[in-house]
C-alpha positions as a printed Julia matrix, in Angstrom:
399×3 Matrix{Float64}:
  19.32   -5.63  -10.63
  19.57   -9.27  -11.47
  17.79  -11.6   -14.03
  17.12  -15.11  -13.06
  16.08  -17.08  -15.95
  13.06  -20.37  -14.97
  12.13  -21.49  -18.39
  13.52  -19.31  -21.39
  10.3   -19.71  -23.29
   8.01  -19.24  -20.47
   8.82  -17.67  -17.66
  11.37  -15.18  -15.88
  12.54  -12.94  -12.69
  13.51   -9.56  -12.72
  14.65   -7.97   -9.36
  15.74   -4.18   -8.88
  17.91   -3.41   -6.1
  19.25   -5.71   -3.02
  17.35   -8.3    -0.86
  17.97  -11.23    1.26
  17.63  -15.0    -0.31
  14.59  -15.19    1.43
  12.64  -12.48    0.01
  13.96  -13.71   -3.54
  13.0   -17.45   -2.72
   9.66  -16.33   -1.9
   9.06  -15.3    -5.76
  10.6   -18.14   -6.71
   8.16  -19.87   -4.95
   5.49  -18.11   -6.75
   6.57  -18.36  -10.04
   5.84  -22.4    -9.57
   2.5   -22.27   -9.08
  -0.16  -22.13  -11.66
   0.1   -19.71  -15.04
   3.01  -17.84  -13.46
   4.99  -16.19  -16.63
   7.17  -13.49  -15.31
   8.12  -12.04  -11.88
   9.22   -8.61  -10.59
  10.49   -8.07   -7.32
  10.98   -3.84   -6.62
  13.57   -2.66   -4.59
  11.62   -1.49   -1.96
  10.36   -5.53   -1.65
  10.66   -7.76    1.63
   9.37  -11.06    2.83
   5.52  -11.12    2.69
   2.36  -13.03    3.11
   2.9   -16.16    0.17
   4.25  -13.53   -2.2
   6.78  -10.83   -1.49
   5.83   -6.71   -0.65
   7.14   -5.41   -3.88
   6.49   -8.41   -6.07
   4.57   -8.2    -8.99
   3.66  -11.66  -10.89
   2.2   -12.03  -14.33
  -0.06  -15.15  -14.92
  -1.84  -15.97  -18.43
  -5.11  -17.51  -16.75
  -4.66  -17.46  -13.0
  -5.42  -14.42  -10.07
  -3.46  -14.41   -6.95
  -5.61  -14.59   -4.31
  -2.35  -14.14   -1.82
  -0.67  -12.05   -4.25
  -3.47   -8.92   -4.34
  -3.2    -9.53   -0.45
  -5.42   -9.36    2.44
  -5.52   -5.73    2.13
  -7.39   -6.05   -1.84
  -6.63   -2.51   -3.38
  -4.35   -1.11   -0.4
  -2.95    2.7    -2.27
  -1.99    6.25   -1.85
  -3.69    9.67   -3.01
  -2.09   12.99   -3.24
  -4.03   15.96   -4.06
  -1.82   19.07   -4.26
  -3.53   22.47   -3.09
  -3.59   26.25   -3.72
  -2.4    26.71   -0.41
   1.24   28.06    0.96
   2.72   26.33    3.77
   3.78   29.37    5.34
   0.06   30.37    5.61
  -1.16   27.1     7.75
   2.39   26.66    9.47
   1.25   27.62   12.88
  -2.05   26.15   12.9
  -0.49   22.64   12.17
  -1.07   21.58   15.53
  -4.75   22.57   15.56
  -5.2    21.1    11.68
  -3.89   17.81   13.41
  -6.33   17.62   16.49
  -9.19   18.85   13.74
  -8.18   15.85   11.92
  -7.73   13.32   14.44
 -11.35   14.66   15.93
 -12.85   14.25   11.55
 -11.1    11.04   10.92
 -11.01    7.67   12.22
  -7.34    5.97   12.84
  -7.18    2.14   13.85
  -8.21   -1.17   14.35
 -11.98   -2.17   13.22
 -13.04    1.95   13.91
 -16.32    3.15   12.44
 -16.06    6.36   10.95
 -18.01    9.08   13.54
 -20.08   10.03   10.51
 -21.88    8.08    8.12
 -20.52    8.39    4.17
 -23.18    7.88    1.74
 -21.82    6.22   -1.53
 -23.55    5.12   -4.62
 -21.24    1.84   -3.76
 -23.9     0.77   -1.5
 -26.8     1.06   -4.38
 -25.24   -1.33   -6.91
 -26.42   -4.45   -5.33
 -25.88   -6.78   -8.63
 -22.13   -5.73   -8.05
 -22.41   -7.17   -3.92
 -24.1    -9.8    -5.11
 -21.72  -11.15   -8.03
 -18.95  -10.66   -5.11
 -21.23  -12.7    -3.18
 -19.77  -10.24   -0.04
 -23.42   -8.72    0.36
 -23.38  -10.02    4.14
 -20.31   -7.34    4.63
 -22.47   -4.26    3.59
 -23.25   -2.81    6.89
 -19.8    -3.14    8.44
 -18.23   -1.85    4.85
 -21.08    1.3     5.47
 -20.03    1.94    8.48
 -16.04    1.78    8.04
 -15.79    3.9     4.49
 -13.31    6.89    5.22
 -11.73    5.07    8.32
  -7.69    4.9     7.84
  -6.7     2.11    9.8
  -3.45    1.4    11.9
   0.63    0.52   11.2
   1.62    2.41    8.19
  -1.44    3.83    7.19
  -1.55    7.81    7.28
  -3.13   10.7     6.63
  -0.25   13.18    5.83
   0.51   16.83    5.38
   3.49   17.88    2.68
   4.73   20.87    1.35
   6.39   21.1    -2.16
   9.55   22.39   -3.87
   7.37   25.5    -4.75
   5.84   25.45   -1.05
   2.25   24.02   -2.0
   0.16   22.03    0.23
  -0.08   18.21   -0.5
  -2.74   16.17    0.96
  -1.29   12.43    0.99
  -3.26    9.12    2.52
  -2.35    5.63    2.33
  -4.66    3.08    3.64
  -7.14    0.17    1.25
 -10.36   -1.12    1.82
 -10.92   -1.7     5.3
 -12.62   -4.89    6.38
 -14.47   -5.71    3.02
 -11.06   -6.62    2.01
  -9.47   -8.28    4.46
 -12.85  -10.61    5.32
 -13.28  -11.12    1.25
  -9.63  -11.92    0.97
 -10.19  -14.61    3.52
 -12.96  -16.6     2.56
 -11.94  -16.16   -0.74
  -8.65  -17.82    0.35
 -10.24  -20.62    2.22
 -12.26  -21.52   -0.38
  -9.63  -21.59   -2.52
  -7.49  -24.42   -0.44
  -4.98  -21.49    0.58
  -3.44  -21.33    3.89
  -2.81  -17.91    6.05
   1.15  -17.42    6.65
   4.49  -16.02    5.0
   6.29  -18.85    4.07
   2.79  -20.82    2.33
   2.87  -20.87   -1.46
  -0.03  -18.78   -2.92
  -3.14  -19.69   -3.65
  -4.41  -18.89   -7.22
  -7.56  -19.28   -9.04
  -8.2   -19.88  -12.92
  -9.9   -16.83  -14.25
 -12.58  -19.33  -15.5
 -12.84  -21.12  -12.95
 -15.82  -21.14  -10.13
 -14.26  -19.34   -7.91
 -12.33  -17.01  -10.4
 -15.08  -15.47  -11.45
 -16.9   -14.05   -7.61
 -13.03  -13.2    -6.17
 -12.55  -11.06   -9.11
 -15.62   -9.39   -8.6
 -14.78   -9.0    -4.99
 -11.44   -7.46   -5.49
 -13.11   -4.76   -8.41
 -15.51   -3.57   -5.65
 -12.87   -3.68   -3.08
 -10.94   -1.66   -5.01
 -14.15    0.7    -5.38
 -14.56    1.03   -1.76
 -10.98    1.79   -0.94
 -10.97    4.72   -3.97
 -14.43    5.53   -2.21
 -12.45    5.83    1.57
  -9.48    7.75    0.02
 -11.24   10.2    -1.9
 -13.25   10.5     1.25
 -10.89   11.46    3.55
  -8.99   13.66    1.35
 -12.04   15.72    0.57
 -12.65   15.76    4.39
  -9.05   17.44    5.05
  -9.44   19.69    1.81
 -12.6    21.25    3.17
 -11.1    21.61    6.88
  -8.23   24.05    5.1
 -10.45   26.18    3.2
  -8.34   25.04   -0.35
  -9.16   23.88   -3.69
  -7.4    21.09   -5.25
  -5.03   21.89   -8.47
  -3.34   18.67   -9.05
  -4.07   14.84   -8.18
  -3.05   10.83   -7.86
  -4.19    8.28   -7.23
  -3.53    4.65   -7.42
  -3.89    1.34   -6.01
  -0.81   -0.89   -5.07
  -2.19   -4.09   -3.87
  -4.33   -5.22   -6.9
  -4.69   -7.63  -10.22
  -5.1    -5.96  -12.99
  -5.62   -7.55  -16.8
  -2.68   -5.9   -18.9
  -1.28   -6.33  -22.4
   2.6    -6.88  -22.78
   4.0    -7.14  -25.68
   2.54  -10.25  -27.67
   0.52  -11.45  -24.72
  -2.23  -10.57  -21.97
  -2.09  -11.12  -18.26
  -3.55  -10.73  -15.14
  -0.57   -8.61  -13.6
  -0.62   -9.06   -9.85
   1.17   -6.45   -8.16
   1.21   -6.82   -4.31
   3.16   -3.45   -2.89
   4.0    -1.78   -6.29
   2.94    1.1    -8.29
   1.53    0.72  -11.66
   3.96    3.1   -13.5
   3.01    2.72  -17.49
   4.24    5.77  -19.63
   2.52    8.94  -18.87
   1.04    7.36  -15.56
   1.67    9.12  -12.45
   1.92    7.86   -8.87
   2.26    9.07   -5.23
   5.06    6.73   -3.08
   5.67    7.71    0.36
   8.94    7.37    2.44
   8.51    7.26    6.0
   7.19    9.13    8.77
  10.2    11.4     8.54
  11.25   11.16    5.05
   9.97   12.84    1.56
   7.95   11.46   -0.49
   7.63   11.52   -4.25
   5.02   12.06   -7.27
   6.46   10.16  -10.09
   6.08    9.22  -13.73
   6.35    6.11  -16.07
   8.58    6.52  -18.91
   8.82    4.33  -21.37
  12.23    2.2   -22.12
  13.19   -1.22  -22.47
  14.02   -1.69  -18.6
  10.52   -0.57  -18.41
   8.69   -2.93  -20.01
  10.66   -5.66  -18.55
   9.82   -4.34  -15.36
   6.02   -4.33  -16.37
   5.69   -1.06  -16.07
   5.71   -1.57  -12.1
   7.36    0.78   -9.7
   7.87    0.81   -6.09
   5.12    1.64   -3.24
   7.34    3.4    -0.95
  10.35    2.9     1.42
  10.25   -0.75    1.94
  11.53   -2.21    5.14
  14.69   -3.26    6.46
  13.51   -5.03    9.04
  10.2    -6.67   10.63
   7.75   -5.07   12.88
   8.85   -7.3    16.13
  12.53   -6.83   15.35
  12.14   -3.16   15.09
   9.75   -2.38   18.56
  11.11   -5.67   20.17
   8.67   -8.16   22.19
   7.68   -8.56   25.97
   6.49  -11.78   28.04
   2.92  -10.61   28.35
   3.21  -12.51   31.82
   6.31  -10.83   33.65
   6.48   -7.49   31.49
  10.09   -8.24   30.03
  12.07   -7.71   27.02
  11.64  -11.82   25.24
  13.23   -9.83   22.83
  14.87   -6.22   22.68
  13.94   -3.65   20.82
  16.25   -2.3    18.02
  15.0     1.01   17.85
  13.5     3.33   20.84
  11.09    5.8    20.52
  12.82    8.65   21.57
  14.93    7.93   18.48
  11.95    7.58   15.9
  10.68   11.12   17.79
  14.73   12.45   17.5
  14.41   12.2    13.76
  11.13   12.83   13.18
  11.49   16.59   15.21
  14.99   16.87   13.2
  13.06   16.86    9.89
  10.53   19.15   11.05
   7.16   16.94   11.29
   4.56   16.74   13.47
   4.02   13.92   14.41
   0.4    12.61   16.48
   0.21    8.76   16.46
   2.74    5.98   14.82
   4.93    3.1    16.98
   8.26    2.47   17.21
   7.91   -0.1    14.16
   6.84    2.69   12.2
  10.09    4.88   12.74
  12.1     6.16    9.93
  15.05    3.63   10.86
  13.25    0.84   10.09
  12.78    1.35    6.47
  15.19    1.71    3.62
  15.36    5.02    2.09
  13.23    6.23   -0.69
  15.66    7.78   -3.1
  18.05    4.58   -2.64
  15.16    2.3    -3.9
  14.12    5.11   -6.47
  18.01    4.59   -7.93
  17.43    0.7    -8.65
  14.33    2.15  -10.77
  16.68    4.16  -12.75
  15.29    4.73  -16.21
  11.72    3.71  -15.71
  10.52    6.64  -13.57
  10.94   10.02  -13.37
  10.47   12.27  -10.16
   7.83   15.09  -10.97
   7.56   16.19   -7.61
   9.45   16.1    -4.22
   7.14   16.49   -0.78
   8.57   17.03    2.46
   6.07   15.83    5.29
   5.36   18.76    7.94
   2.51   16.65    9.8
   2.19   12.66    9.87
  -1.11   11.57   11.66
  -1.26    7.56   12.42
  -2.74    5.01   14.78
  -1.28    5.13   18.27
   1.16    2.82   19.17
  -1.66    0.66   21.32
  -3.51   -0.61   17.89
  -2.85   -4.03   16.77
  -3.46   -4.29   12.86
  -4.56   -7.66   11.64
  -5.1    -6.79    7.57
  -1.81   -7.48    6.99
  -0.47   -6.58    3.44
């Protein structure tokens, strides 16, 4: 963890863990622009979209359009069971193809039933977001999961209970509010752009915020959705759940001062608050717990989102000339190693590419280390079936 001091009466970085110059420059970046006052990069961070996966800014008047990300209220929900995993174990295959049958998985799906939501019936809320236009598509995508890293998982606990655990955000509405919201704002699509922010006063402050509070809905709307949908398919009733957004703005108090605190890939983790962070396809994942401590509240009580990458998505599943069919660029990983260590870890696996694999991201307890004193583990889940995209779906939402 290292502390890089900007202004000592304004503004400062925190980051947990290791990362490349880049990734850090990319905060630095950040913290230039607009009411930037402090910065928090998690060790599960890499290179993003204008601000980095795992970077959390705090601004006294301005939202980060780029920061909250093109995929506005992207999170995770766990809902633990009364259910043995020993009494579903060999129907896993069969839960999987009733799930894949329920559920939707990838790029711009509609969901093969139509969700009714009270969402749809607050039309002063689609109209201060001034996203009204994006109603039907929004009604017709609720409860779809999308592609990449976006799941619908099975786990089992340290006391053999079921865990239902998704990770996806709100669909379309987000990514198409993001954008014009971005446009409008001057901001430019790309990684190395600086982010475009907006004065909470301001004309435009005013409609994106309202766009990201009922993106946010919708994506709590799709999550709950889905895991109800798997719930009811295994006969259980839920005894314990999570649920949180990491790609979000939300207005906090810390110490003397208020901000809008925008974390883009992190876990709100105040004291008390729990969260679900996934590892990888083949990897456990965690429910944890804010506790509070001076690291914490430097950290603003932000936590990691999962994993976190160690490499990119071309880098990992390499790149053909679409022309002659060959490598432009070889892949660093192979399939039949992502399905080597996925089998040696016991999942089941229906879906997910070869930039998905477990080698391509850091592992969860490492980046759970650099968090030291600021979390605590409350439960450990081992995945037993990991349902994703197929490798065919391009995903265009980005983070």
């Amino acid at each position: 963890m290292a502390i890089y001091p900007i202004d000592e009466d304004r503004a400062v970085i925190k980051v947990f863990g290791q990362h490349d110059e880049k990734t850090v420059q990319q905060l630095w970046t950040c913290m230039g622009v607009g009411s930037a006052a402090k910065g928090i990069l998690c060790a599960d961070g890499h290179y993003g979209y204008a601000q980095p996966v795992g970077g959390v800014v705090a601004y006294e008047k301005h939202i980060s359009i780029s920061g909250v990300g093109f995929d506005i209220a992207c999170g995770n929900m766990a809902a633990r069971l009364d259910l043995i995993y020993d009494d579903i174990k060999p129907r896993v295959p069969t839960i999987a193809r009733d799930i894949g049958r329920k559920i939707s998985f990838g790029l711009g799906r509609k969901n093969n039933e139509r969700v009714e939501h009270a969402l749809f019936d607050d039309d002063e809320a689609w109209r201060a977001a001034d996203v009204g236009a994006l109603k039907e598509m929004a009604s017709a995508q609720l409860g779809t999961v999308g592609s990449v890293n976006h799941y619908v998982d099975l786990f089992r606990d340290e006391e053999d209970y079921v865990w239902i655990g998704v990770h996806f955000g709100s669909r379309g509405l987000g990514h198409k509010s993001a954008t014009k919201y971005l446009l409008a704002a001057g901001g430019r699509d790309g990684m190395n752009v600086p982010p475009a922010v907006v004065d909470e006063d301001s004309e435009l402050g005013a409609p994106y915020l309202a766009a990201m509070h009922l993106a946010g809905r919708y994506a709590y709307a799709g999550r709950e959705w889905v895991v109800e949908t798997v719930r009811r398919m295994l006969c259980a009733k839920v005894t314990e759940c999570v649920h949180n957004h990491h790609n979000f703005a939300w207005r906090e108090r810390h110490g003397e001062r208020e901000y809008w605190v925008v974390r883009k890939g992190a876990t709100p983790a105040f004291p008390g608050q729990r969260g679900f962070v996934g590892g990888s396809m083949g990897d456990d994942a965690v429910i944890l717990e804010g506790v509070d401590s001076k690291l914490s509240r430097e950290a603003l009580y932000s936590t990691v989102h999962g994993a976190g990458r160690i490499c990119g998505r071309t880098e990992a599943k390499g790149k053909r000339d679409k022309r002659t069919g060959e490598w432009r660029r070889p892949p660093r990983f192979t399939r039949e190693q992502m399905e080597a260590w996925v089998k040696g870890k016991g999942v089941y696996l229906v879906g997910g590419d070869v930039d998905e694999s477990p080698m391509a991201y850091r592992r969860l307890t490492t980046v759970l280390e650099a968090h030291a004193g600021t979390v605590k583990v409350l439960h450990t889940l081992r995945p037993f079936l990991v349902i994703m995209a197929g490798e065919d779906v391009r995903d265009p939402y980005k983070d």
